[in-house]
C-alpha positions as CSV (number, residue, x, y, z in Angstrom):
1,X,64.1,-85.6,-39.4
2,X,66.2,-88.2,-39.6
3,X,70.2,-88.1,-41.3
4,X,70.5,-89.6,-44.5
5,X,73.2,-92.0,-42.9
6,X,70.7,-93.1,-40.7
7,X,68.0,-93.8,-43.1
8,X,71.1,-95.7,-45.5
9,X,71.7,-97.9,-41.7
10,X,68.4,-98.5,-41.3
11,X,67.4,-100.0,-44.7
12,X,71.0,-101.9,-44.9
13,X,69.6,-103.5,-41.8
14,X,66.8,-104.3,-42.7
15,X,68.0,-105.3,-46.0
16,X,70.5,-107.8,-44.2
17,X,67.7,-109.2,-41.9
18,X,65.6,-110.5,-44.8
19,X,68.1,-111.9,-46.7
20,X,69.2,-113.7,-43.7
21,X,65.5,-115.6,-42.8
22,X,65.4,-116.2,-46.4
23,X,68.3,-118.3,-45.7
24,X,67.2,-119.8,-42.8
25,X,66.3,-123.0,-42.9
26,X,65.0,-123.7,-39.4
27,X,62.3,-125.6,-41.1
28,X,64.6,-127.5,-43.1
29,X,65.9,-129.4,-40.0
30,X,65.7,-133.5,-40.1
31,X,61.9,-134.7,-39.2
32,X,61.5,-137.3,-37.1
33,X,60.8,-141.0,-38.8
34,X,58.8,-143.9,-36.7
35,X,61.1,-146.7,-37.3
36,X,59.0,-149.6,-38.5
37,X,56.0,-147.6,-39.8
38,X,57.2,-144.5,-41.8
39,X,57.7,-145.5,-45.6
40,X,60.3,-145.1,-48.1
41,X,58.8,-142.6,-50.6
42,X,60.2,-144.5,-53.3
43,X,60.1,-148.1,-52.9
44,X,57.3,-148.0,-50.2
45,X,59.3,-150.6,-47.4
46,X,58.8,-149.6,-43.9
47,X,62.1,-148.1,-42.8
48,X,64.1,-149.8,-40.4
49,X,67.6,-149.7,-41.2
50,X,68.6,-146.6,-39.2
51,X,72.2,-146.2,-40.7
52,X,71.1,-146.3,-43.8
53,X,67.6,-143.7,-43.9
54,X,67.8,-140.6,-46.1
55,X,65.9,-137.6,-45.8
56,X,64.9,-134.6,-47.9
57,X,63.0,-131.7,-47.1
58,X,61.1,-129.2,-49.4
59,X,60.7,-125.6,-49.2
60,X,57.5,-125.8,-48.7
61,X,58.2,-127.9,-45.8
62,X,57.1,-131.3,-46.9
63,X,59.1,-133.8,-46.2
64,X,60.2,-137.6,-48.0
65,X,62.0,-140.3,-46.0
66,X,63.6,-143.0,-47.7
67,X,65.3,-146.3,-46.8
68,X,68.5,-146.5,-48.7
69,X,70.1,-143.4,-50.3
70,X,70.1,-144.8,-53.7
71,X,66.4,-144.5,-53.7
72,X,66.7,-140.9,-52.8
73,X,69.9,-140.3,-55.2
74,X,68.9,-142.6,-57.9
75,X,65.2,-142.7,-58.5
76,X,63.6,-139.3,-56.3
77,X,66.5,-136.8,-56.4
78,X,66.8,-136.9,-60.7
79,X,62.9,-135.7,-61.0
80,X,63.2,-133.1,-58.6
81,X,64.1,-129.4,-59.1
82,X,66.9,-128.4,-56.8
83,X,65.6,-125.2,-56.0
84,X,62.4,-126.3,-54.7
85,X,64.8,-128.9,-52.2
86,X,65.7,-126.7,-48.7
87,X,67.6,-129.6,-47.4
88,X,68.3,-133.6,-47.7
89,X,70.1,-135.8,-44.7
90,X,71.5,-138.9,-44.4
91,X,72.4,-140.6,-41.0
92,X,76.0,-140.9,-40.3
93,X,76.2,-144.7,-40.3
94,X,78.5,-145.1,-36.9
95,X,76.6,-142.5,-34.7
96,X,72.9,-142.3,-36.2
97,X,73.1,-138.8,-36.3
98,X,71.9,-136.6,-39.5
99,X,73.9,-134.9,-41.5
100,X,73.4,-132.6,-44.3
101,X,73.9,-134.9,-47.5
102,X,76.1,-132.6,-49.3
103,X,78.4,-132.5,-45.9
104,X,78.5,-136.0,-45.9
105,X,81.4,-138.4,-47.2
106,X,80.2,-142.0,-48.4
107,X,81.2,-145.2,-49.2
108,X,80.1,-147.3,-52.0
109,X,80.9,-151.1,-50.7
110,X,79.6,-154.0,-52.8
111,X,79.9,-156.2,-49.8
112,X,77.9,-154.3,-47.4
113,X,73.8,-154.5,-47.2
114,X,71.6,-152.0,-47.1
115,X,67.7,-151.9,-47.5
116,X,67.5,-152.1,-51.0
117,X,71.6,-153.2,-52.0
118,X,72.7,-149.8,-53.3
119,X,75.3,-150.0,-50.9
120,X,76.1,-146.8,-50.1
121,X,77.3,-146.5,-46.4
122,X,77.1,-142.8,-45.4
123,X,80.0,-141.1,-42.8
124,X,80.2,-137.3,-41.3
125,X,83.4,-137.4,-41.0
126,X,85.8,-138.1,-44.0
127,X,88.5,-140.0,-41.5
128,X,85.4,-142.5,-40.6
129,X,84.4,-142.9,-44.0
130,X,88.2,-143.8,-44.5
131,X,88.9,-146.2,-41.4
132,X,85.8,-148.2,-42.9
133,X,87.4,-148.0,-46.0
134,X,90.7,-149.6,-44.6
135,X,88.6,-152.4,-42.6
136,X,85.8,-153.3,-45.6
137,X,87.4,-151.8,-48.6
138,X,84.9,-149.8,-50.7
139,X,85.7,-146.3,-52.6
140,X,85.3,-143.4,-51.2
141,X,82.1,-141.0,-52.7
142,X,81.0,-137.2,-52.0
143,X,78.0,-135.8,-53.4
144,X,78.9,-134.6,-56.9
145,X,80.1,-138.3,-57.4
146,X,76.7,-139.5,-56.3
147,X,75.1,-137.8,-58.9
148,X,77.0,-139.4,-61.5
149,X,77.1,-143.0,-59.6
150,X,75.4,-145.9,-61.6
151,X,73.2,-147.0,-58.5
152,X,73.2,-150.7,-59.3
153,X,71.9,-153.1,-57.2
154,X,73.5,-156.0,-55.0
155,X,72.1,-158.8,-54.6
156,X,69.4,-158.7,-51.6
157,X,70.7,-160.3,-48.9
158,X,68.1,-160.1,-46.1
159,X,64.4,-158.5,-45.3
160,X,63.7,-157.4,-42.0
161,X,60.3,-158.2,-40.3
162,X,58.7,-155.1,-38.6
163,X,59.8,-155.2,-34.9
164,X,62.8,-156.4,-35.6
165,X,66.4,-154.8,-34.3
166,X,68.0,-153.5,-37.2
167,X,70.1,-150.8,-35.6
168,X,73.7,-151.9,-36.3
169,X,72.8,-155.6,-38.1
170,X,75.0,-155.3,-41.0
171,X,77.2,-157.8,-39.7
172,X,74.7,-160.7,-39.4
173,X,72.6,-162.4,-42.0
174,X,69.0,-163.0,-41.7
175,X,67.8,-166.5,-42.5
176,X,65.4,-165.2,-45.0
177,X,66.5,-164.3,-48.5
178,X,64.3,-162.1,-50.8
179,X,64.3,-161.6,-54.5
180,X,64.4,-158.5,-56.0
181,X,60.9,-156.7,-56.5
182,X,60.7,-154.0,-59.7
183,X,62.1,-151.1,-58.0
């Protein structure tokens, strides 16, 4: 017959281990996008901007990619209902690597281009997002203030064509201009 202390340590444990995989969120982790043929869930453009792709991740596991972060924070992220969101990324715009949106620090730069000119450069580190800041200019964002940003758009200033490098090309113009399509 077992102690009552026993029986109390056995259920705390227990206790603690479910709570714990409910917060586990190993299937929460970034999926993997094929550059060039994955779409934007929102605006339906192949995603090839790698600094600039957003991610978000349901608890039932299904998973929405996006090309520019304001058509994750602007047009997908209002309808949803946070609880049923396990996580969202964004790629850290010097490394490529993803990081956990709400870890993230951003930039809003009217100068710079993304996908579809939200312009909203994302950094994990806040001393990146500030040494762009110093080189660009730009203001300085975290994720409250991305809910409450106004998410207008730039001009377009360029459309890739699928195949084409787009790694790191916010420093060159493309040739081809494009007009902005109801988005």
């Amino acid at each position: 017959m077992k102690s009552y202390k026993q029986v109390a340590g056995l259920l705390s444990v227990a206790g603690l281990s479910l709570a714990l995989g409910a917060c586990s969120s190993a299937s929460a982790e970034p999926f993997e996008i094929k550059w060039g043929e994955t779409e934007c869930e929102v605006c339906k453009m192949k995603i090839v901007d790698k600094q600039f792709a957003a991610e978000a991740i349901m608890v039932n596991e299904k998973g929405y990619a996006f090309d520019d972060i304001g058509c994750l924070m602007r047009d997908w992220y209002p309808e949803q209902n946070e609880d049923d969101i396990a996580a969202m990324y964004v790629k850290d715009y010097n490394t490529l690597d993803w990081v956990e949106l709400d870890e993230a620090s951003f930039v809003y730069d009217k100068e710079s281009k993304t996908p579809m000119a939200y312009n909203m450069i994302s950094f994990a580190k806040e001393t990146d997002a500030e040494q762009y800041i110093d080189e660009n200019g730009g203001t300085m964002m975290d994720f409250d203030e991305l809910k409450d940003h106004e998410w207008e758009r730039g001009e377009m200033h360029h459309m890739k064509m699928d195949g084409e490098d787009a790694e790191h090309n916010h420093d060159h113009d493309s040739e081809m201009d494009t007009e902005e399509e109801g988005h």
